[in-house]
N, CA, C and O atoms as a GROMACS GRO file, in nm:
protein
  392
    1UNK      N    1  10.810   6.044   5.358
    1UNK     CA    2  10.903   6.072   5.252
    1UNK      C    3  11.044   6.082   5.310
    1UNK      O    4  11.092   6.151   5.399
    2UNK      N    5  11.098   5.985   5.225
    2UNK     CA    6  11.287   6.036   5.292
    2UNK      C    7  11.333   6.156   5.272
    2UNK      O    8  11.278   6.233   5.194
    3UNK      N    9  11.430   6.186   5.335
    3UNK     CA   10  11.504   6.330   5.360
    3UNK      C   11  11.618   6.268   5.253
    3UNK      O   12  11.658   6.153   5.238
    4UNK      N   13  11.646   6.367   5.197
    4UNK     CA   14  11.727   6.374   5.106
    4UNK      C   15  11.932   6.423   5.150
    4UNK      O   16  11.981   6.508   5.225
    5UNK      N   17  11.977   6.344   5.080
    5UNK     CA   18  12.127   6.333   5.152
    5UNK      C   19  12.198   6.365   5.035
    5UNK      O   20  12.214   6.300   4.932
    6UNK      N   21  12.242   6.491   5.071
    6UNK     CA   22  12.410   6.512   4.923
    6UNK      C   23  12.527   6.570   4.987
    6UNK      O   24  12.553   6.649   5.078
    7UNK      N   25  12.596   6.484   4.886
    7UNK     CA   26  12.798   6.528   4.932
    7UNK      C   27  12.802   6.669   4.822
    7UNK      O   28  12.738   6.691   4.719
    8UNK      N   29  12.884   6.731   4.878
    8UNK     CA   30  12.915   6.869   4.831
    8UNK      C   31  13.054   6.959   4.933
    8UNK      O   32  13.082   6.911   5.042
    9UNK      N   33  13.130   7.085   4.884
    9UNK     CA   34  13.222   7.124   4.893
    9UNK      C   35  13.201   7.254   5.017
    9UNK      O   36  13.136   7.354   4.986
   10UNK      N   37  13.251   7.243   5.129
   10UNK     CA   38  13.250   7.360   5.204
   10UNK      C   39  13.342   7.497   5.127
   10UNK      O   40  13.458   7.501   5.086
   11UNK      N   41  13.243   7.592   5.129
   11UNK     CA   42  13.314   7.704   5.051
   11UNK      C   43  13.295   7.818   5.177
   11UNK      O   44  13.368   7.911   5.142
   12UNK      N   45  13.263   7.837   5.245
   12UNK     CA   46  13.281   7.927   5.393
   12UNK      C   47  13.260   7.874   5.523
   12UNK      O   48  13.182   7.782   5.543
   13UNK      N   49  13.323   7.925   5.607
   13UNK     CA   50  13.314   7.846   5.714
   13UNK      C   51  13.331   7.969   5.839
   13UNK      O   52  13.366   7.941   5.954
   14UNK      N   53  13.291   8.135   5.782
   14UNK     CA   54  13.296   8.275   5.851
   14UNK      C   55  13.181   8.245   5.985
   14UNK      O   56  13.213   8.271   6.101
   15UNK      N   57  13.077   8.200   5.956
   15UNK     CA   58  12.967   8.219   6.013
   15UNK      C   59  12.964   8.128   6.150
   15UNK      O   60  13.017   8.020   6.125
   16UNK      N   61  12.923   8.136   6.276
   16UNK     CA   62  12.919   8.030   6.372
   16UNK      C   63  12.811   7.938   6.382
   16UNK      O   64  12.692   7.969   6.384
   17UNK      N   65  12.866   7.807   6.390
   17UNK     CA   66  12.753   7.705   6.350
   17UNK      C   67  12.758   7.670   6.241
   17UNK      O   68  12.790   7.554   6.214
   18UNK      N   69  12.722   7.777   6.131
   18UNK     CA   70  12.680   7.780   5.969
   18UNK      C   71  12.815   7.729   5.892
   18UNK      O   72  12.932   7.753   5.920
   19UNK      N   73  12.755   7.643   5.775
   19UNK     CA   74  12.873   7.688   5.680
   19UNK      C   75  12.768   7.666   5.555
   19UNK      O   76  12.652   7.625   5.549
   20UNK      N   77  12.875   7.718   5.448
   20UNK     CA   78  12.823   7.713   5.306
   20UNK      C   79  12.846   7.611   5.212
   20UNK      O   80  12.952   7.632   5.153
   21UNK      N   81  12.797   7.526   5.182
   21UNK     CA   82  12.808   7.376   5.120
   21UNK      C   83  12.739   7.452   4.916
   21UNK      O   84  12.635   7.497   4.868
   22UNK      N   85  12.871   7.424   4.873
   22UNK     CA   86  12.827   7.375   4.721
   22UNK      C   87  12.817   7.259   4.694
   22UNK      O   88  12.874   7.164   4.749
   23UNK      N   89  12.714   7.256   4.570
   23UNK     CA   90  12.736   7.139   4.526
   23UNK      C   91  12.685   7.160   4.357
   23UNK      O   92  12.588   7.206   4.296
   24UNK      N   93  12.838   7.086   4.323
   24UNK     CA   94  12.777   7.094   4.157
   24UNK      C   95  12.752   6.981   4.074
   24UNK      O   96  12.777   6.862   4.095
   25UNK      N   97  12.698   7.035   3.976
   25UNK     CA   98  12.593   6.919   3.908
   25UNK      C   99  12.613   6.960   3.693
   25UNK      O  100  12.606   7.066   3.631
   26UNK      N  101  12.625   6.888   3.671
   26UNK     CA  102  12.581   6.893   3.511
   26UNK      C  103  12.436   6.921   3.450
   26UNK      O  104  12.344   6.850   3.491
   27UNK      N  105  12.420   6.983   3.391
   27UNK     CA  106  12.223   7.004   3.294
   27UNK      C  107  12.286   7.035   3.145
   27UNK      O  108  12.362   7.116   3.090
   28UNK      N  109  12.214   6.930   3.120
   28UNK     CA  110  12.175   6.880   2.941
   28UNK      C  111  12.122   7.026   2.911
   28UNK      O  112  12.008   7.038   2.956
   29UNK      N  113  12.184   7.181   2.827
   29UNK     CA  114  12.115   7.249   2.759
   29UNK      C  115  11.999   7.137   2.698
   29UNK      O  116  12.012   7.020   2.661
   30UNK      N  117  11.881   7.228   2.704
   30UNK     CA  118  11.745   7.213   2.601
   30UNK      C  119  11.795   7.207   2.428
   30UNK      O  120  11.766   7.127   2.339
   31UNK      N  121  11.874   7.318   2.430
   31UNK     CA  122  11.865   7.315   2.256
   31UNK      C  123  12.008   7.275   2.194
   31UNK      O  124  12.040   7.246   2.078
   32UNK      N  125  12.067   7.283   2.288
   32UNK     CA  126  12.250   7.283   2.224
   32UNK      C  127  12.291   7.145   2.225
   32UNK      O  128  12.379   7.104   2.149
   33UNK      N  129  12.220   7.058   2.325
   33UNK     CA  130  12.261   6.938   2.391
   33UNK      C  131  12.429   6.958   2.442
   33UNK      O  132  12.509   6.866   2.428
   34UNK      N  133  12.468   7.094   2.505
   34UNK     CA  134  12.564   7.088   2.556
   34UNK      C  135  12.569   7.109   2.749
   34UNK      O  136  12.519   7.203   2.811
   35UNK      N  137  12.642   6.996   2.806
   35UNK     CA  138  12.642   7.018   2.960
   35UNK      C  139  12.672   7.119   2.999
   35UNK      O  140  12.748   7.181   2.924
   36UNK      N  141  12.631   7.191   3.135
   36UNK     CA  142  12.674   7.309   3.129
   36UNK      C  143  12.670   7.275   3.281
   36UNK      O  144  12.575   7.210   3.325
   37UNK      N  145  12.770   7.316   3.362
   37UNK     CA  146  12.837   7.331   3.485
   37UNK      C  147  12.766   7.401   3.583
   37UNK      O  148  12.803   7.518   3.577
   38UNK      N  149  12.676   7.387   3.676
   38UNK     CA  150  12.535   7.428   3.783
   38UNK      C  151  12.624   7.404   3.876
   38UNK      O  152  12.729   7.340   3.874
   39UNK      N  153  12.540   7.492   4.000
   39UNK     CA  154  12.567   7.479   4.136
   39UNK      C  155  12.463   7.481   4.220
   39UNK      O  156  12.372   7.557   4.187
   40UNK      N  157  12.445   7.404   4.344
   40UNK     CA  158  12.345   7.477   4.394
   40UNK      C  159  12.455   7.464   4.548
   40UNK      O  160  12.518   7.367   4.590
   41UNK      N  161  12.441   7.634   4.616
   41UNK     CA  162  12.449   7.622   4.749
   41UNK      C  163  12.339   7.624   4.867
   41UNK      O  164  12.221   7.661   4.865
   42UNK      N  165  12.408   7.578   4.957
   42UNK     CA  166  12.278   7.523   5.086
   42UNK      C  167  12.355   7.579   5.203
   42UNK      O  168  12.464   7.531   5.233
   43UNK      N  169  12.316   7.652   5.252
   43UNK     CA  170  12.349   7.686   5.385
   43UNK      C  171  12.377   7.566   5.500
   43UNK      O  172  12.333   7.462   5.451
   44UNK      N  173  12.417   7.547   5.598
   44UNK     CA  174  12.405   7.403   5.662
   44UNK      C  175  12.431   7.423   5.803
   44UNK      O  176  12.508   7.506   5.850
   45UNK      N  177  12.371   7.352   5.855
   45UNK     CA  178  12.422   7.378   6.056
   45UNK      C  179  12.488   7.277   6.081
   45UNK      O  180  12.459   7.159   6.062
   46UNK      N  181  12.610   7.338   6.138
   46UNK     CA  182  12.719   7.251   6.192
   46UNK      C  183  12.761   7.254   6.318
   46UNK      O  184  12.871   7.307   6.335
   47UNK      N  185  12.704   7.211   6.413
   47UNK     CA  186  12.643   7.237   6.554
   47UNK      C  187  12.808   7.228   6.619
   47UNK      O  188  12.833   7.320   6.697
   48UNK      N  189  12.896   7.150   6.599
   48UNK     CA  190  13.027   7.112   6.672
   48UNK      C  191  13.126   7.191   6.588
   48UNK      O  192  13.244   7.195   6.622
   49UNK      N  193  13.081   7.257   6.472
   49UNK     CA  194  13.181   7.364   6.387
   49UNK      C  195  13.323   7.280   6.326
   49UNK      O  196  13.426   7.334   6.286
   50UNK      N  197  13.305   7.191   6.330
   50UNK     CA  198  13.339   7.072   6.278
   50UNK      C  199  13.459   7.086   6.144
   50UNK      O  200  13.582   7.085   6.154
   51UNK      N  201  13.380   7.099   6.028
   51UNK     CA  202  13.435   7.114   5.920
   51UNK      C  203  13.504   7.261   5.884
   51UNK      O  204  13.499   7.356   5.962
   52UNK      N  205  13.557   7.265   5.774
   52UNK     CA  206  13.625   7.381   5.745
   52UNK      C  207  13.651   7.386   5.598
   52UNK      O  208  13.620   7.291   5.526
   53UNK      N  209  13.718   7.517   5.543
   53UNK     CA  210  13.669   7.569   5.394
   53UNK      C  211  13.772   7.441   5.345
   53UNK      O  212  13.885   7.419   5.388
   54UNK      N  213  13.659   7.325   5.192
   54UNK     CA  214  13.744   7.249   5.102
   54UNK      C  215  13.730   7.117   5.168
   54UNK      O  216  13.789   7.019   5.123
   55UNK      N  217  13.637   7.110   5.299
   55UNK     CA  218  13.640   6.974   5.301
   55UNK      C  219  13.503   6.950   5.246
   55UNK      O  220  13.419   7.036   5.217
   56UNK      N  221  13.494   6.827   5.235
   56UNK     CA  222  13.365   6.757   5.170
   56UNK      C  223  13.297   6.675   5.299
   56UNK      O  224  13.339   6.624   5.403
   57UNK      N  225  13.137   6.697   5.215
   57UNK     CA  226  13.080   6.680   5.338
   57UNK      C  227  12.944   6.610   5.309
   57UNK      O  228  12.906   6.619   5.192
   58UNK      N  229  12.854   6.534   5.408
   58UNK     CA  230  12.781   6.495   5.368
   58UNK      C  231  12.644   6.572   5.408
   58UNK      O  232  12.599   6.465   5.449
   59UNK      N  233  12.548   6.653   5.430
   59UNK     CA  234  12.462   6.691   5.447
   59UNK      C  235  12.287   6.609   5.408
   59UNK      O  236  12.261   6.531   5.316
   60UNK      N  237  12.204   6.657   5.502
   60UNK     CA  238  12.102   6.584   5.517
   60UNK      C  239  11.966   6.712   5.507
   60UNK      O  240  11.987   6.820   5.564
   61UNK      N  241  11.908   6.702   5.476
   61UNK     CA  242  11.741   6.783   5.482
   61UNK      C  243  11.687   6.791   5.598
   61UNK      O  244  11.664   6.682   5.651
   62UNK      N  245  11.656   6.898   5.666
   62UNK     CA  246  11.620   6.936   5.770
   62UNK      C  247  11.481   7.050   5.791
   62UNK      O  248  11.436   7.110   5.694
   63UNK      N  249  11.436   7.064   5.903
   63UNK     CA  250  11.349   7.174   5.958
   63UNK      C  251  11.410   7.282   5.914
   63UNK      O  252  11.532   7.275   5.906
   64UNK      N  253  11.347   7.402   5.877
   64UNK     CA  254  11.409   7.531   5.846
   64UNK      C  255  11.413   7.575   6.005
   64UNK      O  256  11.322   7.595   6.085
   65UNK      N  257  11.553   7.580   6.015
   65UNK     CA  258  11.652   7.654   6.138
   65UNK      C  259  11.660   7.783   6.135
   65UNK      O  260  11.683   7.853   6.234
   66UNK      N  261  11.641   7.826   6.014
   66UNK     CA  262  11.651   7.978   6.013
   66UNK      C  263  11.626   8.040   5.914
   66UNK      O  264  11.545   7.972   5.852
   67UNK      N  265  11.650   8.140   5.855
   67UNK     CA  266  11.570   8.220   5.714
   67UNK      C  267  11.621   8.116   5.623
   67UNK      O  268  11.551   8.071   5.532
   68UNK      N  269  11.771   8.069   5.651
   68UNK     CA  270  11.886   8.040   5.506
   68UNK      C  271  11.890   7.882   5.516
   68UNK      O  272  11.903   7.819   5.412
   69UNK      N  273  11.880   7.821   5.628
   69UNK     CA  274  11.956   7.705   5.725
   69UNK      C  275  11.821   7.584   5.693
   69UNK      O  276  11.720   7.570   5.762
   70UNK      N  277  11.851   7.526   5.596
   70UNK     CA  278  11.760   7.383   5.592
   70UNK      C  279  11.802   7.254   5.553
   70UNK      O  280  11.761   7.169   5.474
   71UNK      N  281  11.920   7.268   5.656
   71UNK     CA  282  12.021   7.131   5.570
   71UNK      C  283  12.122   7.138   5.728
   71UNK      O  284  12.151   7.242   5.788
   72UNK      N  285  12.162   6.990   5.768
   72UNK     CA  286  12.236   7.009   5.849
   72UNK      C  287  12.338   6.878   5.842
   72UNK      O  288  12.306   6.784   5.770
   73UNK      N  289  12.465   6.876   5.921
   73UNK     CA  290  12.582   6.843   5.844
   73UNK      C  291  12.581   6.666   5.953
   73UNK      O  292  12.563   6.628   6.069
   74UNK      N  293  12.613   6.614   5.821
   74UNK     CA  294  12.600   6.420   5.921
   74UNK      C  295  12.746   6.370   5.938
   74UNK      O  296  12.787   6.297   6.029
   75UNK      N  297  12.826   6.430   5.820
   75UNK     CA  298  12.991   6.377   5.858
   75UNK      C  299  13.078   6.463   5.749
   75UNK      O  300  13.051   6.529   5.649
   76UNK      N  301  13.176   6.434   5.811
   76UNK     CA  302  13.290   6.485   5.753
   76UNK      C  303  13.352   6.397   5.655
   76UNK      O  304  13.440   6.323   5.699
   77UNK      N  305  13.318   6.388   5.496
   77UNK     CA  306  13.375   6.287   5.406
   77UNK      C  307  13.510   6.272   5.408
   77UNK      O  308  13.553   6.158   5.427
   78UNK      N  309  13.600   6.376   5.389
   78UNK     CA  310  13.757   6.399   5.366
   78UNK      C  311  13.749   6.528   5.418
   78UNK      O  312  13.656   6.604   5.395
   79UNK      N  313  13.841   6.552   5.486
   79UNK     CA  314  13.928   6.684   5.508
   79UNK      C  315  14.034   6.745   5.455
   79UNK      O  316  14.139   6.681   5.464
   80UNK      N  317  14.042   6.883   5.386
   80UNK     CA  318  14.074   6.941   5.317
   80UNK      C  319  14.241   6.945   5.345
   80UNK      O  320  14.288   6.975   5.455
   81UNK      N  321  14.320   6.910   5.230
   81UNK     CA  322  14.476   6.939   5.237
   81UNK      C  323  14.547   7.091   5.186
   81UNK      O  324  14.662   7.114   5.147
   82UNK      N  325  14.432   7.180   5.203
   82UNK     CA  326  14.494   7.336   5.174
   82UNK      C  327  14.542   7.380   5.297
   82UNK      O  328  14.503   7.367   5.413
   83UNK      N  329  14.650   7.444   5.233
   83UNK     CA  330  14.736   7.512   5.390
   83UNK      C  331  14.707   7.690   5.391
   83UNK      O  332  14.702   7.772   5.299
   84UNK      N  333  14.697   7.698   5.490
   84UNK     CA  334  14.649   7.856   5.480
   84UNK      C  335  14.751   7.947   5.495
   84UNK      O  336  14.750   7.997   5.608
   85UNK      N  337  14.851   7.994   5.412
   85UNK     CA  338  15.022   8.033   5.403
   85UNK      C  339  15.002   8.166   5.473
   85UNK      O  340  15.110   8.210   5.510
   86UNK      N  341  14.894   8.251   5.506
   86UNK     CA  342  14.894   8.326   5.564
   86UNK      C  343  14.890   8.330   5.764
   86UNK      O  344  14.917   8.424   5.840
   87UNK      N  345  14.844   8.181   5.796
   87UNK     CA  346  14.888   8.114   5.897
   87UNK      C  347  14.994   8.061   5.947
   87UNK      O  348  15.024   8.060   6.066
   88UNK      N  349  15.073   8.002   5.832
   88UNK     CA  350  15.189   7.962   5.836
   88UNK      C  351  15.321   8.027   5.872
   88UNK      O  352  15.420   7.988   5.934
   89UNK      N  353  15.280   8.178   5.792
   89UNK     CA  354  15.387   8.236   5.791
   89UNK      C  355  15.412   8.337   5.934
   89UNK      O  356  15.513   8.384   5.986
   90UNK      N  357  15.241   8.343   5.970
   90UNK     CA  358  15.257   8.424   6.116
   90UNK      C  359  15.310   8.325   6.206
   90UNK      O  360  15.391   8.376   6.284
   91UNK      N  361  15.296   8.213   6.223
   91UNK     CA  362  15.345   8.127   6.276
   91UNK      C  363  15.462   8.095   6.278
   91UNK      O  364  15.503   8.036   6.379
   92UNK      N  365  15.571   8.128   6.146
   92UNK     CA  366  15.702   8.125   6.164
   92UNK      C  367  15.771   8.300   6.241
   92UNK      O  368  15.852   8.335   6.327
   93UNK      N  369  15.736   8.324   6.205
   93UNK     CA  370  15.772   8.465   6.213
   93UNK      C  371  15.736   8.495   6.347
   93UNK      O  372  15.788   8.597   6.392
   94UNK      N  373  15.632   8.409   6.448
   94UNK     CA  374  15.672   8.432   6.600
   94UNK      C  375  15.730   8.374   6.651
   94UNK      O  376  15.757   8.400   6.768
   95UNK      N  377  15.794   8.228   6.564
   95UNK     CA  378  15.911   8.127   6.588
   95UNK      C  379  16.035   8.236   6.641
   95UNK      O  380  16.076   8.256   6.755
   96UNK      N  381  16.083   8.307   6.497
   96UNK     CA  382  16.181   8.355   6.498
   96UNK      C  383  16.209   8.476   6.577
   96UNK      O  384  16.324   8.518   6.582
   97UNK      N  385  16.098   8.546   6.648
   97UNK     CA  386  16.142   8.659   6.692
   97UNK      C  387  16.123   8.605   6.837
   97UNK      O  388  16.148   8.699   6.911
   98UNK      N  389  16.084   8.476   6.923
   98UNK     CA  390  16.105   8.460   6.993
   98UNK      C  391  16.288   8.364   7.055
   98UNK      O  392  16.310   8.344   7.174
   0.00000   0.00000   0.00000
């Protein structure tokens, strides 16, 4: 049986190794016939720590690695254009006092 492969959104990236991959999906309500906005997250091993929070990613089905960890990471789709202004600004601010 093939291993199963989905693109989805890094939403943490605290953990070493680990990160937290969403991924969302649409479901047809039963009675309303209205879509309704699902998620499922997957824990994922990212052995080179690679990615970071907002990039997209491709993940693959794996051996359970650990209680949470059954998915591990094959590439980096796009990398994320958020700036972290709380980085930025420590970063100016040792500009200036040096």
């Amino acid at each position: 049986m093939p291993k199963r492969e989905l693109i989805g959104r890094v939403t943490s990236d605290k953990m070493h190794k680990t990160r937290v991959v969403e991924i969302p999906r649409k479901v047809r309500h039963a009675k309303y016939s209205k879509f309704i906005h699902k998620r499922t997250i997957c824990h994922v091993h990212d052995e080179a720590n690679e990615s970071h929070v907002g990039d997209t990613v491709r993940i693959v089905e794996s051996r359970p690695l650990s209680r949470t960890k059954r998915w591990q990471l094959v590439e980096v789709v796009t990398k994320s254009r958020e700036v972290d202004l709380a980085a930025l600004k420590a970063e100016q601010a040792g500009r200036a006092s040096s």
